[in-house]
VEXDREN-2710 file (C-alpha; in Angstrom, 1 decimal):
% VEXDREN-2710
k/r/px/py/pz
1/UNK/0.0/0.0/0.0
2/UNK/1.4/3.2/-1.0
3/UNK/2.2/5.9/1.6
4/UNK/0.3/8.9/1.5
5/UNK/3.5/10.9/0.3
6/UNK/3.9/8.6/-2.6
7/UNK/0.3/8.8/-3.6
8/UNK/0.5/12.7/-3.8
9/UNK/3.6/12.4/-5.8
10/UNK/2.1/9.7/-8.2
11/UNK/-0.6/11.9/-8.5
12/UNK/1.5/15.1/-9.2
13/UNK/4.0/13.1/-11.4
14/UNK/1.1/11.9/-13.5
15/UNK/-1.0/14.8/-13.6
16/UNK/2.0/17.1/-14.8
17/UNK/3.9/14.4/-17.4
18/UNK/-0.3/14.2/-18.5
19/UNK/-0.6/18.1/-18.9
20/UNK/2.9/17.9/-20.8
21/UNK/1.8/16.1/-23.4
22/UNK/-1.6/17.1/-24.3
23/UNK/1.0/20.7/-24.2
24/UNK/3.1/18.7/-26.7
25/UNK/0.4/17.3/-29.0
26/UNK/-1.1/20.8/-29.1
27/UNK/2.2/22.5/-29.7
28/UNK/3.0/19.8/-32.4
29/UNK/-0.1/20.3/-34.7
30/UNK/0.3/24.5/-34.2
31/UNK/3.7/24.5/-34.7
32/UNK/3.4/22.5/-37.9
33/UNK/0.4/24.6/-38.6
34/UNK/2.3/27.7/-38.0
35/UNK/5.6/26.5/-40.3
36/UNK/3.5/25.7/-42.9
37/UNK/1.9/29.4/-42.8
38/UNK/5.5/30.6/-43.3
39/UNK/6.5/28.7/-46.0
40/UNK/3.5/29.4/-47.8
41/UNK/3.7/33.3/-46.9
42/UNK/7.2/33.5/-47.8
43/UNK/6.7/31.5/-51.3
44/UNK/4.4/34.5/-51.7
45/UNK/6.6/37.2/-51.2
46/UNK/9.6/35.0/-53.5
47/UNK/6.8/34.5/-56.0
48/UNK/6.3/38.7/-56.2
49/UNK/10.3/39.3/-55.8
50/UNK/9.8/37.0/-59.2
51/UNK/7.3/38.9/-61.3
52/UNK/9.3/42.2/-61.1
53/UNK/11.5/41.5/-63.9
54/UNK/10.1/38.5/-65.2
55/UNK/9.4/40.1/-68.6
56/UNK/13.0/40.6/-69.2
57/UNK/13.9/37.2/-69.3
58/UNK/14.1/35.5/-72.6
59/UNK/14.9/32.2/-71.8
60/UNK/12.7/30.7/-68.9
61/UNK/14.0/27.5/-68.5
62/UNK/17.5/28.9/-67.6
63/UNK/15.7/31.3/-65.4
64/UNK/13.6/28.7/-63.7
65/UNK/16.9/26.4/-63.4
66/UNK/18.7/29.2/-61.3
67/UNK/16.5/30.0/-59.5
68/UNK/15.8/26.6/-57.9
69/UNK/20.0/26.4/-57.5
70/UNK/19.6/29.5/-55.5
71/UNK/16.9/29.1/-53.3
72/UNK/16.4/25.1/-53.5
73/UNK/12.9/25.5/-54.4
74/UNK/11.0/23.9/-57.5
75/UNK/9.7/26.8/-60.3
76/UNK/7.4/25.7/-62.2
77/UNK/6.2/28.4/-65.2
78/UNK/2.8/27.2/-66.7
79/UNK/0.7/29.3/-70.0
80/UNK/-3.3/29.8/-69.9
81/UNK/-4.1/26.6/-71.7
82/UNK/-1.9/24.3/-68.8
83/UNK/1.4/23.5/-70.9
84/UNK/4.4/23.5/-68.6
85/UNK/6.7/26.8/-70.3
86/UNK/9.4/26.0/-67.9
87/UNK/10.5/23.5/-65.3
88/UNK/13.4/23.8/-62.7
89/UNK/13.7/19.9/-61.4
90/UNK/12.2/18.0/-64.1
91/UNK/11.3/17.2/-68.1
92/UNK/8.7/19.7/-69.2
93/UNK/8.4/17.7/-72.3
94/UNK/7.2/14.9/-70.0
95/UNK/5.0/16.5/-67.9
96/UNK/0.6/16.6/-68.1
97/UNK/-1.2/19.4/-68.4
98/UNK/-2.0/21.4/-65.5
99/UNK/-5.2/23.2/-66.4
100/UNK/-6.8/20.5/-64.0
101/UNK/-4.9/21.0/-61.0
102/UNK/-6.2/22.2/-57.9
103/UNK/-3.9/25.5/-57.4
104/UNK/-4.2/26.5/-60.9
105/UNK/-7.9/26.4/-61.1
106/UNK/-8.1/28.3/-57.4
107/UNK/-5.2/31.2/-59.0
108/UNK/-7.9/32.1/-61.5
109/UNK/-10.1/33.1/-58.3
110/UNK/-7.5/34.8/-55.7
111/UNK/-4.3/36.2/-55.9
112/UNK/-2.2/33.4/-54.3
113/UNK/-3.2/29.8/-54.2
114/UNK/-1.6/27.0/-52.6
115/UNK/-2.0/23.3/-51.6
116/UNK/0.3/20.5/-49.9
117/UNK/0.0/17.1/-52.4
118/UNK/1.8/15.0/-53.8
119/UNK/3.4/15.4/-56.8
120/UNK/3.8/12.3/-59.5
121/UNK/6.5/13.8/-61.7
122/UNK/9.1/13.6/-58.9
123/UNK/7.4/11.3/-56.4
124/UNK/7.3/14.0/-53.5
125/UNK/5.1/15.8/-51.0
126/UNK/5.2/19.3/-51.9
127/UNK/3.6/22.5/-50.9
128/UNK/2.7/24.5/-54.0
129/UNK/1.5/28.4/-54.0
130/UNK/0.4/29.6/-57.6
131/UNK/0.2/32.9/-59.0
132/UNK/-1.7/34.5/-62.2
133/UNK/0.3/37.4/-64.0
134/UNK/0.9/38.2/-67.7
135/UNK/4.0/37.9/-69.6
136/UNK/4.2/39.4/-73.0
137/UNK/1.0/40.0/-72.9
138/UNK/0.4/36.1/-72.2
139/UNK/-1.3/35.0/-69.3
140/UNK/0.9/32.4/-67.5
141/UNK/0.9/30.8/-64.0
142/UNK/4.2/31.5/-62.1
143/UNK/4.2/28.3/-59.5
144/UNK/7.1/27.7/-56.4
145/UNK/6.9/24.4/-54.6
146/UNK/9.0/23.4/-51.7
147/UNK/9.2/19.8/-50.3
148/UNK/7.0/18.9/-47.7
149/UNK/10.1/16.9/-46.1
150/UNK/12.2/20.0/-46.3
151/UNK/9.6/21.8/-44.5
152/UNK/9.3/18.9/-41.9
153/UNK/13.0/18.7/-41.3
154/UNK/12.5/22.1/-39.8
155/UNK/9.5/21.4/-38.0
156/UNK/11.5/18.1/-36.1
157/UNK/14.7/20.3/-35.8
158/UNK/12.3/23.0/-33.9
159/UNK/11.1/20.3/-32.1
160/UNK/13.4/18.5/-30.6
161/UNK/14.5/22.0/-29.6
162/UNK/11.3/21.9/-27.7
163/UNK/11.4/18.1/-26.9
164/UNK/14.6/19.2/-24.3
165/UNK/13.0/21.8/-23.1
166/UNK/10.3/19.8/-21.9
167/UNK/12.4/16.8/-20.8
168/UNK/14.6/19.7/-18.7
169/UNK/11.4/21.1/-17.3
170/UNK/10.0/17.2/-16.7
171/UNK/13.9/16.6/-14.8
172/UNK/13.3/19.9/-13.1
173/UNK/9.9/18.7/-11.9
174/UNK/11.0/15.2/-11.0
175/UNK/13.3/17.0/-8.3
176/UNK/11.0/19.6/-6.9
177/UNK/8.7/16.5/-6.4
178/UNK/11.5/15.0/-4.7
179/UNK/12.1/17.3/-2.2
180/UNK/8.9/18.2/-1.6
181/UNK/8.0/14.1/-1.2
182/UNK/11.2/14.9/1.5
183/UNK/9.6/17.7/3.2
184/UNK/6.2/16.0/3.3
185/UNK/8.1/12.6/5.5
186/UNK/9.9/15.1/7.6
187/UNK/6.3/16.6/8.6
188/UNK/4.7/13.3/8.8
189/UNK/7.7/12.1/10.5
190/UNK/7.4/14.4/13.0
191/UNK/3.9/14.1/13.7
192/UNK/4.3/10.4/14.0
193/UNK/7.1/10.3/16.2
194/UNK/5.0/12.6/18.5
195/UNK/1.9/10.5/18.5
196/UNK/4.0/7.5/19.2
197/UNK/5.9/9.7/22.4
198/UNK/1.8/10.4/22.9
199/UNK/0.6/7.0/22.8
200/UNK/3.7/6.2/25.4
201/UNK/2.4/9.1/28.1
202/UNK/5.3/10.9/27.2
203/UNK/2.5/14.6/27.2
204/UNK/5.9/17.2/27.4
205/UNK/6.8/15.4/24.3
206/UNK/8.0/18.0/21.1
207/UNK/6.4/18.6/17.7
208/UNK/8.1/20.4/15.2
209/UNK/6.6/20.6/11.7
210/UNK/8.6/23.3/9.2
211/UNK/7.2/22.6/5.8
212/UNK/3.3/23.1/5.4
213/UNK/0.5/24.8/6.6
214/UNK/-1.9/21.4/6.8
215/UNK/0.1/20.1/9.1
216/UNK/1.2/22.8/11.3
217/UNK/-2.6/23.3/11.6
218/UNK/-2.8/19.5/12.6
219/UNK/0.2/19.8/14.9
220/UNK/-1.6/22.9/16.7
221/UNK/-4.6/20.4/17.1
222/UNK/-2.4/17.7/18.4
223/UNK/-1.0/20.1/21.2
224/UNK/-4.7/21.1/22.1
225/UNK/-5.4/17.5/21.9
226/UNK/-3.2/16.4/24.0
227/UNK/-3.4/18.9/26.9
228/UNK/-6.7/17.5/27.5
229/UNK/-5.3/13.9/27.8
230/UNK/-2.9/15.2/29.6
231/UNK/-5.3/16.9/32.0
232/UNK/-7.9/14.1/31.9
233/UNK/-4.9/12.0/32.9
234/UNK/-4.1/14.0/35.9
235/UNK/-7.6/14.0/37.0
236/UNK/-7.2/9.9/36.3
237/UNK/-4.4/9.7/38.8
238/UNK/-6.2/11.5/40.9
239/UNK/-9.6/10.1/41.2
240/UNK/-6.9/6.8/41.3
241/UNK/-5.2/8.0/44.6
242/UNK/-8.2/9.2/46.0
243/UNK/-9.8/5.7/45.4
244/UNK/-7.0/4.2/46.8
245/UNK/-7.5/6.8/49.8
246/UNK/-11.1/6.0/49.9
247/UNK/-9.9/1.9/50.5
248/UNK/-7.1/2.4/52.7
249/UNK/-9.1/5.1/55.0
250/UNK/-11.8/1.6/54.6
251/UNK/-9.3/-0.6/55.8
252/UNK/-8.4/1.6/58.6
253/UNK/-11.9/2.2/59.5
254/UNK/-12.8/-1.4/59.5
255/UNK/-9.0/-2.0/61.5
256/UNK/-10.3/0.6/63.6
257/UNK/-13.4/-0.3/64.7
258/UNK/-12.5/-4.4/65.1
259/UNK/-9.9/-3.7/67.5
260/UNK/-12.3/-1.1/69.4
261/UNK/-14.8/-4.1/69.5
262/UNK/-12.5/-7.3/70.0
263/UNK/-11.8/-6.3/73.6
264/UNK/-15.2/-5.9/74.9
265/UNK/-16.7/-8.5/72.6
266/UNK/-14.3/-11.2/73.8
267/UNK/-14.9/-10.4/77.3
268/UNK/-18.8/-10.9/77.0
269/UNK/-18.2/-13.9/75.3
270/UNK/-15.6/-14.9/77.7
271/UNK/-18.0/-14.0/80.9
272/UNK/-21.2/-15.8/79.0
273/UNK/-19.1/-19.0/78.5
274/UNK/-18.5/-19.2/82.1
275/UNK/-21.7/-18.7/83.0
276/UNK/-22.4/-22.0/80.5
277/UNK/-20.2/-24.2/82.0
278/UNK/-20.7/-23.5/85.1
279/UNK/-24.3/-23.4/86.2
280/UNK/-23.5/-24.2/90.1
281/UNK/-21.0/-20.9/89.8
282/UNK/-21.7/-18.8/92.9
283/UNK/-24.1/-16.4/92.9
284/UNK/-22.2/-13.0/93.5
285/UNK/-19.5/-14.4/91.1
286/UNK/-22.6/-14.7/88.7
287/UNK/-23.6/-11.2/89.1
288/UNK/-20.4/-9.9/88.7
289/UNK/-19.9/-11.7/85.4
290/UNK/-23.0/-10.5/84.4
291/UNK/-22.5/-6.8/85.4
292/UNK/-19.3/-7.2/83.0
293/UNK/-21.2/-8.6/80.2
294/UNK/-23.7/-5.4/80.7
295/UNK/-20.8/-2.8/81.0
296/UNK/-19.0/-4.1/78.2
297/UNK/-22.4/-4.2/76.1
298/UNK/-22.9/-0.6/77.1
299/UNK/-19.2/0.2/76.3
300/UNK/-20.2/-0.9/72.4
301/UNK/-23.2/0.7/72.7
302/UNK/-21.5/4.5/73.3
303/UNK/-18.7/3.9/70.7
304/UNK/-21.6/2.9/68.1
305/UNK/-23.7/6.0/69.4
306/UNK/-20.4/8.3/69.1
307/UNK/-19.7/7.0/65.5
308/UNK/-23.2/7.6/64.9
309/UNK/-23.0/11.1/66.1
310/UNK/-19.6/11.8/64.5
311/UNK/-21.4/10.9/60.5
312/UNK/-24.4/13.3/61.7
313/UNK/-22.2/15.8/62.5
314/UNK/-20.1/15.5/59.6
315/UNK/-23.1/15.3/57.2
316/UNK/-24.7/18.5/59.4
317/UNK/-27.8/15.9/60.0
318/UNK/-27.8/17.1/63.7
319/UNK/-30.1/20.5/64.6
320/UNK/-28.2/23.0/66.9
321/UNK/-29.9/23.7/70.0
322/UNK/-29.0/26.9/71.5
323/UNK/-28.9/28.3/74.9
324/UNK/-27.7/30.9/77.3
325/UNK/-24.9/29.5/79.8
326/UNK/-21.7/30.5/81.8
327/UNK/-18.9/28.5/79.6
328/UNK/-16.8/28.5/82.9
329/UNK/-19.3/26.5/84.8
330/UNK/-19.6/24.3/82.2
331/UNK/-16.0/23.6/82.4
332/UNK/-16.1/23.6/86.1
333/UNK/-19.1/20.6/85.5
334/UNK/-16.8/18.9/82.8
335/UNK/-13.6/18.3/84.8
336/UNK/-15.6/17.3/87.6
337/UNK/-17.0/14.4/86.2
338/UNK/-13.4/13.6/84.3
339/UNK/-12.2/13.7/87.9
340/UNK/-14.0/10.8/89.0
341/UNK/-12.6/8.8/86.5
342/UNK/-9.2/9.8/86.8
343/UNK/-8.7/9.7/90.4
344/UNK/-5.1/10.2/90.5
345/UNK/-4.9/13.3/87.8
346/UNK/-5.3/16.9/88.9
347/UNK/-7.2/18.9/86.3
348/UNK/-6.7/22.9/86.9
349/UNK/-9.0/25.4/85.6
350/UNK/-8.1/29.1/85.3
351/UNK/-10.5/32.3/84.0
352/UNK/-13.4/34.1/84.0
353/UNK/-17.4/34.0/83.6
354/UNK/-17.8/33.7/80.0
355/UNK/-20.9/34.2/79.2
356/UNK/-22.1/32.8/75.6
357/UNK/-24.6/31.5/73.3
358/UNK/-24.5/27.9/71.9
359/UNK/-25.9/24.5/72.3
360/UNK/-24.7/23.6/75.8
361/UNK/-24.7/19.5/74.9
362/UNK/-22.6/20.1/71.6
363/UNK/-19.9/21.9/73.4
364/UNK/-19.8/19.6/76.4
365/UNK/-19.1/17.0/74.6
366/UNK/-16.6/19.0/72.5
367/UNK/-14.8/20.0/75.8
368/UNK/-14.7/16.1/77.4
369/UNK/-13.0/15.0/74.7
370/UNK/-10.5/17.6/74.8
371/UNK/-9.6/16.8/78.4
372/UNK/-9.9/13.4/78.0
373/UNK/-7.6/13.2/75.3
374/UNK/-5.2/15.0/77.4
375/UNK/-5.8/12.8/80.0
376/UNK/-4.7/9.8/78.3
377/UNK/-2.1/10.7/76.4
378/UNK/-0.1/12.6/79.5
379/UNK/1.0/11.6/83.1
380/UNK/1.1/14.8/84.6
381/UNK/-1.5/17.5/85.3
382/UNK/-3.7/18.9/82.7
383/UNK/-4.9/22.2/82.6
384/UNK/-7.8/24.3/81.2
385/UNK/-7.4/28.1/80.3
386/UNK/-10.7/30.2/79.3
387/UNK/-8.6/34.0/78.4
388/UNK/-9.2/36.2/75.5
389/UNK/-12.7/34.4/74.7
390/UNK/-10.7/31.2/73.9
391/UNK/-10.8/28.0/75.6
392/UNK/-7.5/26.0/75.8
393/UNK/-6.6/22.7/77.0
394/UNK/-2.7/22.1/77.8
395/UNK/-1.1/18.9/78.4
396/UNK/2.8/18.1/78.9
397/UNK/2.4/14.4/77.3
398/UNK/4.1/12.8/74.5
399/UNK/2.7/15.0/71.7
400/UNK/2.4/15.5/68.1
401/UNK/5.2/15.4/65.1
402/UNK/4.9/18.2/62.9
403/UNK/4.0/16.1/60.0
404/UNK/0.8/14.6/61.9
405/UNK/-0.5/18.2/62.7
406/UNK/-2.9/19.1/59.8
407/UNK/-4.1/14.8/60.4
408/UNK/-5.5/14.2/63.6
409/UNK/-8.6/16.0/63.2
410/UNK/-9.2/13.7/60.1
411/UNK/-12.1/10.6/60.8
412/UNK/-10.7/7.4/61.5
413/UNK/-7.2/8.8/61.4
414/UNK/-4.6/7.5/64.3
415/UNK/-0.7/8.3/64.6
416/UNK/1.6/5.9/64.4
417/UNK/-1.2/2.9/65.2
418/UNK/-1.7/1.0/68.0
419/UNK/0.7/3.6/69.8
420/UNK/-0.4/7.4/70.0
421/UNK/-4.4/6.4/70.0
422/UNK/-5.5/2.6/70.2
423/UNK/-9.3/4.4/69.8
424/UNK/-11.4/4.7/66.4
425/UNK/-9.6/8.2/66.0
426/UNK/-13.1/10.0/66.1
427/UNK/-12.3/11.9/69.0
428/UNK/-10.8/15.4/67.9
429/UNK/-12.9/14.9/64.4
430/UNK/-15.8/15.0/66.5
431/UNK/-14.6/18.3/68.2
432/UNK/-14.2/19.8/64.6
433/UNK/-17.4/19.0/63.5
434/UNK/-19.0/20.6/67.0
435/UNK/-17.0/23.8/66.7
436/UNK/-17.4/24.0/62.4
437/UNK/-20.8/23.9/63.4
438/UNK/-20.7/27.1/65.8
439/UNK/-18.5/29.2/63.6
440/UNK/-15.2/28.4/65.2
441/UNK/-12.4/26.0/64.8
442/UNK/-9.8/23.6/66.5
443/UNK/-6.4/25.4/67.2
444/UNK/-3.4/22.3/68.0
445/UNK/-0.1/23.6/68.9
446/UNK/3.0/20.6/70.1
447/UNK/6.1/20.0/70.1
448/UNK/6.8/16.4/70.2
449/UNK/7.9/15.0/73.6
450/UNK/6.8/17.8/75.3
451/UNK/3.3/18.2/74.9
452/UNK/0.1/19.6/73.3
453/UNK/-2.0/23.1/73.6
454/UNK/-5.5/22.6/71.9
455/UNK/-7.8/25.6/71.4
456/UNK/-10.9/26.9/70.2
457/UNK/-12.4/31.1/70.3
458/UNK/-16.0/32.1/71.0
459/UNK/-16.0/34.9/70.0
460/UNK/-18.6/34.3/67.5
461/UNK/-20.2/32.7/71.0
462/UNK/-20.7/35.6/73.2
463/UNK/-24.2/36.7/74.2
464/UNK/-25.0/39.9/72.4
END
């Protein structure tokens, strides 16, 4: 199959060598045409140069035989009836009478006649003009003839003149087609070579076509073309990472909320197997298994509720329910209660009445798991700072790498697993949500090894 290159230069080849000849058969027949026209127009003017002092001459057969040695054409001198009077290349004794022919019969009507045939007497193509005139008071026919092949000789000489010229314009054309069949494979060449770099992902990939306007236009397409790719790509690898994101956060969640669940799940299946195969256990043993089964249920009943509360939040599913309330008391009501469960932690609180708006429940919740979180991941004292309308919560625990800072808000998300937070990492999402929700936002300042400061203003919180 020919290339597309090859089929244009067929095409141009052909279409050119075809337009060559019809030029050559057309210039062939006018030339000839025109040649012809010459001869016979400058027999004419010899024929008149004749007459001038024609009726001087005595003896026209001398006459007519040097003036064919001169100008190598055939005179031929004939009277009104159509006897030859004189004859320059042949017998006149010999010779028909011409009153019949064609070009003496036409002289009678016009000044000059003239036909190409052939003639019998010498066996030759010739091209005869005629001319009537008187001589000695006579009317005679003065005839000149040249031979057709003379005239041809010429006409081929002329032409083979022209034949070169042609051939050197068909060699010239043979090599522009050349180089432009060149330049068109240096343009394809270039756009294939970039597809090829395309097809291989290779977008920063060069194209470089110098020769035609076509395919620069396609080249400019190409580009266009392929930034799109190139950007649909991007958003391919992206919606591929966050995929893989979606499935590895997944994983984690599921990871997350097994090992939440294994501990208290084993231990109420633990207890309840007991209790099978032992039905003479003691009775307070009994109860206390049982109060373990029910405090472990209740234990998976809060984490469900909390993850439950933690999607509504997130999704805004949950109505704000505001009230008027002293954020220090609240506080003061908070640590209390943590108290009690950490019996050997001091919790210090330090500030003033603050007196704000907001849904009392909501920010609770917010503040337990801010101290709580301190709590657990510090041995010594945490404390609780309400200044400048903001609320913070200060810890001198392990705290927080740099690179985990903008993280451990995310759901689900735990630092180094299984040792900075062995929970479902819900937590400080939760407090997020709580405080997106009232206009505000979680603050976290650490320094790792030393500890943690997390904060949140209310100023958008204060009673108006």
């Amino acid at each position: 199959m020919l290339k597309i290159h090859q089929v244009f230069i067929a095409k141009f080849l052909l279409l050119f060598i075809g337009a060559l000849l019809i030029s050559s058969i057309i210039s062939y027949t006018t030339l000839k045409s025109i040649i012809i026209s010459n001869y016979t127009t400058h027999l004419q003017n010899s024929i008149k140069l004749l007459s001038i002092g024609l009726s001087k001459i005595d003896n026209l057969d001398k006459h007519a035989q040097k003036i064919s040695e001169e100008t190598n054409m055939r005179l031929t001198i004939i009277n009104g009836k159509g006897l030859v009077m004189a004859e320059s290349n042949a017998d006149k004794t010999t010779m028909e009478n011409h009153s019949s022919r064609y070009e003496i019969m036409q002289a009678d009507n016009q000044e000059f006649s003239h036909v190409i045939r052939h003639s019998e007497t010498l066996n030759v193509d010739f091209l005869y003009v005629v001319k009537k005139m008187s001589y000695n008071s006579e009317i005679i026919y003065v005839r000149l003839a040249i031979s057709l092949e003379q005239i041809m000789n010429d006409f081929y000489l002329l032409w083979m003149k022209l034949f070169f010229v042609f051939l050197l314009i068909l060699l010239l054309a043979l090599y522009a087609s050349k180089k432009m069949s060149e330049r068109i494979v240096y343009d394809i060449v270039q756009i294939t070579n970039y597809l090829d770099a395309i097809s291989n992902k290779t977008y920063r990939a060069t194209i470089k076509t110098k020769y035609f306007y076509e395919f620069l236009q396609i080249s400019l397409l190409l580009k266009n073309l392929v930034k799109k790719l190139h950007h649909r790509d991007k958003q391919k690898r992206k919606y591929t990472a966050k995929l893989r994101l979606i499935n590895r956060q997944r994983n984690e969640i599921l990871s997350a909320i097994s090992h939440e669940f294994k501990n208290p799940v084993a231990a109420i299946m633990g207890y309840a197997q007991t209790l099978r195969q032992d039905p003479n256990l003691d009775s307070k043993i009994r109860d206390k298994f049982l109060e373990k089964i029910n405090s472990n249920g209740e234990k998976i009943s809060k984490m469900l509720d909390r993850l439950a509360l933690t999607v509504k939040l997130e999704n805004s599913d949950i109505e704000i329910k505001e009230t008027t309330f002293n954020l220090k008391l609240l506080c003061e009501e908070v640590i209390a209660n943590l108290s009690s469960k950490y019996k050997s932690r001091k919790i210090t609180l330090e500030g003033e009445d603050c007196m704000v708006r907001a849904d009392k429940t909501m920010l609770e919740l917010a503040l337990i798991n801010l101290i709580d979180n301190a709590l657990k991941y510090s041995e010594d004292d945490v404390e609780v700072l309400l200044k400048n309308n903001t609320v913070y919560v200060k810890d001198s625990g392990i705290g927080i790498k740099e690179k985990y800072l903008d993280k451990v808000t995310s759901k689900f998300y735990r630092v180094e697993k299984n040792s900075w937070d062995n929970s479902m990492g819900i937590g400080l999402a939760m407090v997020s949500y709580i405080l997106k929700a009232h206009k505000t936002a979680l603050s976290i300042k650490s320094v790792y090894s030393e500890g943690s400061v997390f904060s949140f203003g209310v100023e958008n919180l204060l009673k108006k």
